[in-house]
GURO-784287 format. One line per field, with one value per residue: z, x, y of N, C-alpha, C in turn; residue number from 0. Coordinates in nm, 2 decimals, decimal comma, always signed. Each point is the difference from the previous one (the first is absolute). Last residue first. Layout:
N
n_w: [Z/...] .
n_u: [X/...] .
n_v: [Y/...] .
ca_w: [Z/...] .
ca_u: [X/...] .
ca_v: [Y/...] .
c_w: [Z/...] .
c_u: [X/...] .
c_v: [Y/...] .
seq: [NUM/...] .
***
This chain:
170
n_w: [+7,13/+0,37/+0,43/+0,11/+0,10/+0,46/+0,38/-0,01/+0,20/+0,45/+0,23/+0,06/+0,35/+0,44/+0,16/+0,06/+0,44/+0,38/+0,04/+0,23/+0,50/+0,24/+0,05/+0,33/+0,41/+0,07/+0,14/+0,45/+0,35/+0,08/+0,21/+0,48/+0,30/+0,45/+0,28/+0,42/+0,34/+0,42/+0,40/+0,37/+0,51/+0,31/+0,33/+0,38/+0,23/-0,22/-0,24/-0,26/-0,24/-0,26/-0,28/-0,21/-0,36/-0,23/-0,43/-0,27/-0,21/-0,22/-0,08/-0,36/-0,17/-0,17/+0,10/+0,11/+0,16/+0,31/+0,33/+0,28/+0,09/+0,16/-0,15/+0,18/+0,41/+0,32/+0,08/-0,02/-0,04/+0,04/+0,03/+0,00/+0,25/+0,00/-0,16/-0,08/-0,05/-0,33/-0,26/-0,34/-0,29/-0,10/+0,01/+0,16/+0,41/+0,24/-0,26/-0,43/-0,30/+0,06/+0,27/+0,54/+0,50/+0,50/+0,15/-0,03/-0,30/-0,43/-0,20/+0,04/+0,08/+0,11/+0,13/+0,02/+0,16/-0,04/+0,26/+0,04/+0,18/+0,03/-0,12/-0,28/-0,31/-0,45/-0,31/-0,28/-0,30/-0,33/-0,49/-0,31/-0,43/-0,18/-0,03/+0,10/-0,07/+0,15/+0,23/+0,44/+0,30/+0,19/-0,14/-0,51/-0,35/-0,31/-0,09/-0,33/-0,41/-0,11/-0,16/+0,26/+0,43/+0,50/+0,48/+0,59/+0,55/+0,52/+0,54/+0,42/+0,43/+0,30/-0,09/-0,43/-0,34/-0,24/-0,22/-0,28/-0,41/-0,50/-0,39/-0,59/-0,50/-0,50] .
n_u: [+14,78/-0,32/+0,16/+0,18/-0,36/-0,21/+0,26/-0,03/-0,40/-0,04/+0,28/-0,19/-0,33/+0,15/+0,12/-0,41/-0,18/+0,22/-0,10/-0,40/-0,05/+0,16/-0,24/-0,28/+0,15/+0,07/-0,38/-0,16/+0,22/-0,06/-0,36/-0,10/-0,39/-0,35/-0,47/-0,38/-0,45/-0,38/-0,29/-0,43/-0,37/-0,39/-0,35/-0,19/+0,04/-0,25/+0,08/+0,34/+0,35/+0,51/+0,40/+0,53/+0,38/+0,52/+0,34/+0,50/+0,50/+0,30/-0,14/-0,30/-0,40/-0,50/-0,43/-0,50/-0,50/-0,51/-0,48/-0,52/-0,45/-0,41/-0,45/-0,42/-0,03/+0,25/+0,54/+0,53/+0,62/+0,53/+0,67/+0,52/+0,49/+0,50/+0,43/+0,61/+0,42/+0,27/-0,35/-0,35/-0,26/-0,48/-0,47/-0,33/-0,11/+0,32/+0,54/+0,30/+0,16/-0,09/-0,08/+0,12/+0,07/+0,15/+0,12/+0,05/+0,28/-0,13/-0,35/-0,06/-0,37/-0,41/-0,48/-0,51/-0,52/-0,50/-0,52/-0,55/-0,50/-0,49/-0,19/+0,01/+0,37/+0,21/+0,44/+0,55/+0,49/+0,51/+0,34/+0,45/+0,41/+0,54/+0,51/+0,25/-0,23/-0,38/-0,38/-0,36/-0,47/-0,42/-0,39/-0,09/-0,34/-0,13/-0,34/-0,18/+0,07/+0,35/+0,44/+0,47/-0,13/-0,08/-0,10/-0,17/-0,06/-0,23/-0,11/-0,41/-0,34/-0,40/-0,13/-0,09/-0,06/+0,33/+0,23/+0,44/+0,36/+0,32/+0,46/+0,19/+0,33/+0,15] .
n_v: [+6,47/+0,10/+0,08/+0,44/+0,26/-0,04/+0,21/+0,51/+0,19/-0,03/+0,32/+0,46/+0,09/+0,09/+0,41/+0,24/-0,10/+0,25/+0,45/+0,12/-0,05/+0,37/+0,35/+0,03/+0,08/+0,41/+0,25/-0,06/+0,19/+0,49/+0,14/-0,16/-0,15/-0,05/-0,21/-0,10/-0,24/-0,09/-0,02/+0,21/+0,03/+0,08/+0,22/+0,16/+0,40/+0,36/+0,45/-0,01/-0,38/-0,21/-0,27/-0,15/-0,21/-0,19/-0,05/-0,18/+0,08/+0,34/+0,47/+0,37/+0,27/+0,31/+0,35/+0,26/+0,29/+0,07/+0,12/+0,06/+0,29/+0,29/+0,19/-0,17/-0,14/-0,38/-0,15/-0,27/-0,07/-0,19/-0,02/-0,24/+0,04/+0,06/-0,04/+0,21/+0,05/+0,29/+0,34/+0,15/+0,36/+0,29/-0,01/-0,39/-0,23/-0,34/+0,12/-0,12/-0,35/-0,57/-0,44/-0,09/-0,25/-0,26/-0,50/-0,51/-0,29/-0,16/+0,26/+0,51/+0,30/+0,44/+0,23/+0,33/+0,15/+0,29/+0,13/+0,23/+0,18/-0,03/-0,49/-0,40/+0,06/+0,26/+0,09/+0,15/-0,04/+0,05/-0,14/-0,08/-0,02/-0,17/-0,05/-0,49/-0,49/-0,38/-0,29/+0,00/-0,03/+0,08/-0,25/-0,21/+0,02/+0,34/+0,49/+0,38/+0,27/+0,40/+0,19/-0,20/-0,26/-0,12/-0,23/-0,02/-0,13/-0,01/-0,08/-0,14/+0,01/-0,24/-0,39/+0,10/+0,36/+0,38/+0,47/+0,27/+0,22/-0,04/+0,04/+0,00/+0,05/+0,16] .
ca_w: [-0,11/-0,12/-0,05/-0,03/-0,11/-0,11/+0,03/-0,01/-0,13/-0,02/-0,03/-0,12/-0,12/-0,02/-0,02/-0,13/-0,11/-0,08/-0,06/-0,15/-0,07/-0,05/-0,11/-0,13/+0,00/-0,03/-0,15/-0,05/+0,00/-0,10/-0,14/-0,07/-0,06/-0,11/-0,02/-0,14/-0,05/-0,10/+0,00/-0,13/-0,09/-0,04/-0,11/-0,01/-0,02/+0,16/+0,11/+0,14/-0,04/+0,11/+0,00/+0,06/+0,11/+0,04/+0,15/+0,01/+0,07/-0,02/+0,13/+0,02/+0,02/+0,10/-0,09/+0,05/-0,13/-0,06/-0,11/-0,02/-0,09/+0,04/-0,01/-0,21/+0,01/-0,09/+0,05/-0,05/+0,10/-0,11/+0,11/-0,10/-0,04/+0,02/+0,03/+0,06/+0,10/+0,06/+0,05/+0,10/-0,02/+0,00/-0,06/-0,16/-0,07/+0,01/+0,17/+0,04/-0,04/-0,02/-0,09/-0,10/-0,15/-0,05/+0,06/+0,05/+0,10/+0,03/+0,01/-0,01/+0,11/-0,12/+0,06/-0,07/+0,00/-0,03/-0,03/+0,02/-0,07/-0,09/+0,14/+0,03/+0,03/+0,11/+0,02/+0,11/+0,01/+0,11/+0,07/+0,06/+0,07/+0,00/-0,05/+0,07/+0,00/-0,08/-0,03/-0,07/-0,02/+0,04/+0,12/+0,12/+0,07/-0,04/+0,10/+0,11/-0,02/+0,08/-0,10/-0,14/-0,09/-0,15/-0,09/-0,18/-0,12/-0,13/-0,06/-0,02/-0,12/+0,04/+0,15/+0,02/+0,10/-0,04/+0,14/+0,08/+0,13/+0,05/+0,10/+0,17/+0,08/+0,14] .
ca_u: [+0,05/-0,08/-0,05/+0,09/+0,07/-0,12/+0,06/+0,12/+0,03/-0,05/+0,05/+0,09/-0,03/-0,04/+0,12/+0,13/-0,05/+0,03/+0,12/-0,04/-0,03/+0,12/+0,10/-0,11/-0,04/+0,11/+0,01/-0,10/+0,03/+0,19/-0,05/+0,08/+0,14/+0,06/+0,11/+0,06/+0,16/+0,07/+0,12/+0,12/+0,11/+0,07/+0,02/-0,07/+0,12/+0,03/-0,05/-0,08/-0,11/-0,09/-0,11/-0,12/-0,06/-0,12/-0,03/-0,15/-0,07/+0,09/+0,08/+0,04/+0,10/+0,07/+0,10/+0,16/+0,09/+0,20/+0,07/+0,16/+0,03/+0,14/+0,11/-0,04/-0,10/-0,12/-0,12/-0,13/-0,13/-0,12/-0,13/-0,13/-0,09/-0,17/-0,07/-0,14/-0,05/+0,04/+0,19/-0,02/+0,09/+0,15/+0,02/+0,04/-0,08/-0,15/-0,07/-0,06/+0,08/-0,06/+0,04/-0,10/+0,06/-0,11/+0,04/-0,15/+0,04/+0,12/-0,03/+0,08/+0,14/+0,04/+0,12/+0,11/+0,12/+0,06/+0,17/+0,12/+0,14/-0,02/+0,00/-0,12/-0,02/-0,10/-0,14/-0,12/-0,11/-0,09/-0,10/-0,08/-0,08/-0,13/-0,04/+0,03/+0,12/+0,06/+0,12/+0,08/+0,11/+0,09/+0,02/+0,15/+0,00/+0,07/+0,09/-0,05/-0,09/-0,08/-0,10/-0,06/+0,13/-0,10/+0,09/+0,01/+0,07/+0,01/+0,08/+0,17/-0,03/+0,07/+0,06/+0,00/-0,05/-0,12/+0,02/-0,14/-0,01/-0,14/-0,09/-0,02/-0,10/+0,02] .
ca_v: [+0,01/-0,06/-0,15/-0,08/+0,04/-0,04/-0,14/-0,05/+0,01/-0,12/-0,09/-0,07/-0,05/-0,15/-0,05/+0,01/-0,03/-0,14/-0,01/+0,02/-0,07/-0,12/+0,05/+0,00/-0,15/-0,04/+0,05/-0,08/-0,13/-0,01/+0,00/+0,10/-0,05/+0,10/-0,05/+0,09/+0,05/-0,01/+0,00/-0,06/+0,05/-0,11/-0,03/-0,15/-0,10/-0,01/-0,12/+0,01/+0,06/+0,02/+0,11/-0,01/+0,08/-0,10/+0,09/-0,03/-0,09/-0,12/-0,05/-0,11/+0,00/-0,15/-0,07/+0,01/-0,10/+0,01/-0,08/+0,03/-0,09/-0,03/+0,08/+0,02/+0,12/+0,00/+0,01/+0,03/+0,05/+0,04/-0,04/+0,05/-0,10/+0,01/-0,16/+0,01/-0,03/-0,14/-0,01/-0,05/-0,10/+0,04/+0,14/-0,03/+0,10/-0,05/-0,02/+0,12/+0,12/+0,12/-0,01/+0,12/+0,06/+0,12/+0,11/+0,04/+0,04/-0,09/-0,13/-0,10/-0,01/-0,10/-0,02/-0,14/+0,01/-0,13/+0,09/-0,13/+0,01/+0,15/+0,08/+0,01/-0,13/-0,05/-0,04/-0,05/+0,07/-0,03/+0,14/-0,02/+0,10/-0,04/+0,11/+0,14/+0,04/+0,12/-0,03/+0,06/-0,02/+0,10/+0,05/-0,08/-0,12/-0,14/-0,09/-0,06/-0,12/-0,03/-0,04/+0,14/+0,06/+0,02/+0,01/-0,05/+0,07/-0,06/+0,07/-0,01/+0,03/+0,12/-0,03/-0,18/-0,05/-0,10/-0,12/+0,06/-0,07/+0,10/-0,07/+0,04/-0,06/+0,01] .
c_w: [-0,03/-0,13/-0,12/+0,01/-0,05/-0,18/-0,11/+0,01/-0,07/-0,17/-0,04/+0,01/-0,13/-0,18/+0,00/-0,01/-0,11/-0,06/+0,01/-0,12/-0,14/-0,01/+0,01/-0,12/-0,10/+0,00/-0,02/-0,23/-0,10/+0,04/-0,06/-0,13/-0,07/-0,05/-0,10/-0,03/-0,13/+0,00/-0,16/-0,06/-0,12/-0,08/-0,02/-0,12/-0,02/-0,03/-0,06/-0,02/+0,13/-0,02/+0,13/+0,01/+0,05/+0,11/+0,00/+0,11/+0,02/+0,06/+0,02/+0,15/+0,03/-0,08/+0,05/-0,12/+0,04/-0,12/-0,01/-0,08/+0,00/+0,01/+0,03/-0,02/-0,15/-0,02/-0,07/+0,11/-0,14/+0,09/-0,07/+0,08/-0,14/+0,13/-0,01/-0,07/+0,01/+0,13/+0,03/+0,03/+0,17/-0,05/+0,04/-0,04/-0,11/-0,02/+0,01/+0,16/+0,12/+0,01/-0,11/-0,13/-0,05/-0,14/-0,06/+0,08/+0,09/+0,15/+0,02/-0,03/-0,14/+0,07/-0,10/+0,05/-0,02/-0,02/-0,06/-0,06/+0,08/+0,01/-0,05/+0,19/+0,06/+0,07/+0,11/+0,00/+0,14/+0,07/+0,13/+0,10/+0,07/+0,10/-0,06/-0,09/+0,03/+0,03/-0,13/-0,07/-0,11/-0,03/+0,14/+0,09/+0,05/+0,11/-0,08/+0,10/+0,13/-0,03/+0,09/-0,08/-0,05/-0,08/-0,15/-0,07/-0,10/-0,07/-0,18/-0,13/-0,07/-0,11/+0,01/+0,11/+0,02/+0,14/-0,07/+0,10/+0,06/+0,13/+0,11/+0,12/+0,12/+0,08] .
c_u: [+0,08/+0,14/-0,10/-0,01/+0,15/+0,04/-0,11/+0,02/+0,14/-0,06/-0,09/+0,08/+0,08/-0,06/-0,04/+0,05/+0,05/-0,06/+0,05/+0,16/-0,01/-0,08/+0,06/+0,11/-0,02/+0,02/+0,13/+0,09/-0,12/-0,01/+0,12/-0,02/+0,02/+0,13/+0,08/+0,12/-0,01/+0,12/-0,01/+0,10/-0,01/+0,10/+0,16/+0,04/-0,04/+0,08/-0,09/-0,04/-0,09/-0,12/-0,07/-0,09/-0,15/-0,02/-0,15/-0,02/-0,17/-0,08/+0,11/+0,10/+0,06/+0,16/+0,08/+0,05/+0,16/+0,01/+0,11/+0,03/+0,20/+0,03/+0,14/+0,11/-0,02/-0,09/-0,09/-0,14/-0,10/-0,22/-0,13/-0,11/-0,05/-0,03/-0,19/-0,05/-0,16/-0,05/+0,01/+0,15/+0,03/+0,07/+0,18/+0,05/+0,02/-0,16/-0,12/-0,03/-0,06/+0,18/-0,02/+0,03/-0,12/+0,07/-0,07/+0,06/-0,08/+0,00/+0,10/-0,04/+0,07/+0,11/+0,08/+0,11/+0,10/+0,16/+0,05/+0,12/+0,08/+0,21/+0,01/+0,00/-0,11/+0,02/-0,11/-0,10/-0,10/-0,13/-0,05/-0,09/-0,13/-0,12/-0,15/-0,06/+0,03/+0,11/+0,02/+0,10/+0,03/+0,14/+0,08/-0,03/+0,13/-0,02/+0,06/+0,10/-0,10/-0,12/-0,16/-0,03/-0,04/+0,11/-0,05/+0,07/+0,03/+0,04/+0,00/+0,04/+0,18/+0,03/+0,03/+0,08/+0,01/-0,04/-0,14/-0,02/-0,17/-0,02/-0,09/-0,05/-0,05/-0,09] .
c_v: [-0,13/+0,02/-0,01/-0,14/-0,08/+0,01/-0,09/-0,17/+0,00/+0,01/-0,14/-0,10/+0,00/-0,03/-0,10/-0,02/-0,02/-0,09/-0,14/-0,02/+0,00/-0,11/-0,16/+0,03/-0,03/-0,14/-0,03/+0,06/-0,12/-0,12/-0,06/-0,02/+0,07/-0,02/+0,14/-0,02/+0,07/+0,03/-0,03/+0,03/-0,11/+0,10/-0,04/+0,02/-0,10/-0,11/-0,07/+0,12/+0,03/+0,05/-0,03/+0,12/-0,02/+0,14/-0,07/+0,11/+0,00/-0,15/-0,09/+0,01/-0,14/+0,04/-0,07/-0,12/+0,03/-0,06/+0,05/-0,13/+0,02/-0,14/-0,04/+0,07/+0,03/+0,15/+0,07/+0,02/+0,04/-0,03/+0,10/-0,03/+0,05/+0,02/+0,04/-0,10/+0,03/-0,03/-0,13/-0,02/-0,06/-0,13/+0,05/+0,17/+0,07/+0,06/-0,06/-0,05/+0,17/+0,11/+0,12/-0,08/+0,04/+0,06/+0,13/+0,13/+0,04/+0,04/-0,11/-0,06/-0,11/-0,04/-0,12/+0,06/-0,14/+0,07/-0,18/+0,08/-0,09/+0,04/+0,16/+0,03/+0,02/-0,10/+0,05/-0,04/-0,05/+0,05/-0,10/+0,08/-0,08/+0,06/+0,03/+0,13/+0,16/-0,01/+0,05/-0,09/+0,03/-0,07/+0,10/+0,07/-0,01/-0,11/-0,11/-0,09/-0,03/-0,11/+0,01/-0,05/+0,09/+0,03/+0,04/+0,10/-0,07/+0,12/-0,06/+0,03/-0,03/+0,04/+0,13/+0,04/-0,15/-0,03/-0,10/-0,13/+0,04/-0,07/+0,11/-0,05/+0,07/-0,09] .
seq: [169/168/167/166/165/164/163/162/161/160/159/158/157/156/155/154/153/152/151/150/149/148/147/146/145/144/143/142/141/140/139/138/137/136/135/134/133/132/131/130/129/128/127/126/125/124/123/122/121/120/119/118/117/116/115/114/113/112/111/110/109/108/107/106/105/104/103/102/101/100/99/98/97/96/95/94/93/92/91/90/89/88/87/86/85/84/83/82/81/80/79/78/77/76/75/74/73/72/71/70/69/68/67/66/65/64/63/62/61/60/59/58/57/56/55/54/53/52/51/50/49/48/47/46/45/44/43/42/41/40/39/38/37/36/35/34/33/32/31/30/29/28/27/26/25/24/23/22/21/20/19/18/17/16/15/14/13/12/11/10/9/8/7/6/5/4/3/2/1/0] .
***
């Protein structure tokens, strides 16, 4: 299960970052909150300290063809029902510092058909820099029928090109 961990860095005020931890939890891969799973792929969202006594981080996911508000996620944005047609969120994952209310989701990606590019807000106070990564999510049935018919015309290549080796060495 991957998870992306949002919190705030300092520089010029303060501005929005999200690392990327795979499973296994090695540590950050360096995409910085960018994505690219195949549907049905369990992603934990998680909050950070922003060295205030409470930051609210809120993601908004859109289109990236159409830049039209899309949920990619099987579940609601509190991960505890199925998400109806149409709905869009936000995710909005509030952390305050009392050693206790540590928020996080784990929700499940769904395929769209198309790239979602979301944005993260973060307040108060309003001086903090939004970020815009992406999530890309490709249909498991298409990524696994790609992988079939290469592999099928591999083998058809390769016997014929044994077949054609065979009857010249004869």
């Amino acid at each position: 299960m991957t998870t992306i961990r949002f919190q705030l860095k300092k520089s010029k005020g303060f501005l929005v970052e999200a690392k990327t931890i795979p499973t296994g939890g090695n540590g950050p891969d360096h995409r910085d909150g960018n994505l690219d799973v195949p549907d049905g792929t369990k992603i934990t969202w998680e909050a950070t300290p922003g060295g205030q006594d409470k930051t609210v981080y809120t993601a908004a996911f859109r289109d990236l063809q159409s830049n039209v508000d899309a949920w990619p996620f099987v579940e609601t944005a509190d991960g505890k029902a199925l998400a109806p047609p149409g709905y869009a969120g936000p995710l909005v994952l509030p952390y305050v510092l009392d050693g206790k209310s540590v928020s996080s989701v784990t929700l499940t990606t769904k395929s769209l058909g198309f790239p979602v590019k979301y944005t993260v807000a973060a307040g108060p106070p309003a001086t903090i820099d939004p970020l815009d990564p992406m999530i890309i999510i490709r249909p498991q049935s298409l990524a696994s029928s790609v992988n079939v018919a290469f592999g099928v015309s591999c083998a058809v290549l390769g016997a014929v090109a044994g077949a054609l080796l065979t009857a010249w060495l004869l």
